[in-house]
Phi, psi and omega in degrees: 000154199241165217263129164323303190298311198283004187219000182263049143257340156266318164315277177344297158324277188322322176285314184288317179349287205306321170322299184278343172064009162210128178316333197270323196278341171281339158276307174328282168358302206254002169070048166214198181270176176253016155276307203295348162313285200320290173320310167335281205309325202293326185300294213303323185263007174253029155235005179224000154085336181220160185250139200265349186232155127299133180263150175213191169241044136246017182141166169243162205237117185287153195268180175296312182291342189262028259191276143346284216264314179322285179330326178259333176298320153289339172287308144030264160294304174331297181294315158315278169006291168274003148291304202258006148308303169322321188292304195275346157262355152299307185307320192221039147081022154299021199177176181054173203253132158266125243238092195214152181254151180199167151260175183325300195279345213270301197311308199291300193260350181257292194268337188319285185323352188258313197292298172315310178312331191256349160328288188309300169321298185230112189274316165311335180277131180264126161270128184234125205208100204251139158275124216211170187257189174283349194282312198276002211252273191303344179267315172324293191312305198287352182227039138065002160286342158235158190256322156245151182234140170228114187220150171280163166273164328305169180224144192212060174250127183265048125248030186228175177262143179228131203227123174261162198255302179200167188262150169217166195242143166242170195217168140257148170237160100359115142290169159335289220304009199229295312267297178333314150303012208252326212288307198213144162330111175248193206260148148280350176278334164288306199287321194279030154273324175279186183299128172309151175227162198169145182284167187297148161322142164094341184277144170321300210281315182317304179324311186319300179311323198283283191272026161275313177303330177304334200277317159241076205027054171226119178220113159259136159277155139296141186289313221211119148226097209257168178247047179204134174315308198299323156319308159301308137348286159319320192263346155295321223270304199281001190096013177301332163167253165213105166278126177299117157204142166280126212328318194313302198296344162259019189307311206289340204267306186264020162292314199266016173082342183306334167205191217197150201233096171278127189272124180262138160295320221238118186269160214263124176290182177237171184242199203206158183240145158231193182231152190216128154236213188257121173305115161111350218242137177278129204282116173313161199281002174267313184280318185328296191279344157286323170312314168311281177346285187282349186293301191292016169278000000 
């Protein structure tokens, strides 16, 4: 028996054959000669052993047995067919999924508007969007459930790829009830006589925070330790104390006077958010064009 994959340019042949019931119109069809039909079939049925057409002179006729392999060939092709329609709405964003992990704030203040924009663009695409810390952001990627990862930096796995995105600042911020530490530059060791404020153990930005302080001998628990920027927010807002957040993720609280930005003697380096994929992996044509997207910003 002959290898299927290794014939289906004869399969092919053999399908329109049965369809026009004449070689010259199945060739006119597939834009080739009607010898080169002929031969196809003649190959086709001395590797498969039976003969598959009656010849007639008005045309050929399927045998019983070529009656038989017709039936599955078409479906066959039917199914290649609708493979490569699928292919071609995937391509051209009619279809599939864009698949991509953040954390909370990266989502919120970074990505919505790329997110809305491609919504908006392509309706057809199920946007799938898991809020995630970086650690799990890296497991996600490796078990193939997400296609982008948006992480603060550094980052550090050799089996995924990394790209930086944009640069960010981090601050402590103030509420009213503090405003007074805002007017001039203190010390952080001064400042951090009020109550600490910090994301839960294990967060990127928490590591950060932890070994900038460690780097000039200061080591604090945090008072309130919460997992959600916006919490943290709030509860700087009633005076609850000082909070580490990047400047970005509080723009709106201290446009609006609601919180306040304390200037350090000792300055804070900024970091970077970046996108992490799958090393070696073609990405689909849906995180491709967002990626593009949010890359040009």
């Amino acid at each position: 028996m002959p290898n299927g994959l290794n014939n289906l340019e004869s399969y092919r042949i053999f399908l329109y054959t049965a369809r026009t019931g004449n070689f010259t119109k199945a060739a006119q069809i597939l834009h080739v000669t009607q010898p080169s039909v002929s031969y196809a079939i003649k190959q086709l049925e001395d590797s498969l052993g039976v003969k598959l057409f009656d010849r007639g002179s008005k045309g050929v006729k399927l045998t019983i047995e070529g009656k038989a392999l017709f039936d599955y060939i078409e479906q066959s092709f039917q199914l290649i067919e609708r493979g490569e329609r699928k292919l071609l709405e995937l391509a051209n964003l009619h279809g599939g999924e864009l698949r991509i992990g953040a954390s909370g704030p990266i989502i919120k203040h970074i990505l919505l508007p790329y997110i809305d924009k491609f919504h908006a663009e392509h309706p057809q695409v199920r946007i799938r969007l898991q809020q995630s810390k970086t650690n799990e952001i890296s497991k996600q990627l490796k078990e193939e459930n997400i296609d982008l990862g948006f992480v603060h930096l550094p980052f550090d796995d050799q089996e995924l790829a990394i790209q930086p995105l944009m640069a960010i600042q981090d601050c402590f911020l103030v509420g009213q009830a503090y405003r007074e530490l805002a007017a001039e530059p203190i010390s952080v060791r001064e400042l951090l006589k009020l109550p600490l404020l910090l994301p839960t153990a294990g967060s990127s930005t928490r590591l950060f925070v932890e070994h900038w302080l460690a780097a000039h001998g200061i080591y604090k628990e945090p008072d309130i330790e919460l997992t959600s920027t916006e919490m943290i927010i709030e509860f700087t807002q009633r005076g609850y104390g000082t909070a580490f957040i990047t400047r970005r993720f509080a723009q709106q609280e201290l446009d609006n006077g609601t919180l306040f930005e304390v200037q350090l003697l000792e300055a804070l380096p900024t970091r970077a958010i970046g996108v992490v994929t799958r090393k070696d992996a073609t990405l689909p044509a849906s995180s491709s064009i967002f990626l593009k997207e949010v890359m040009a910003q």
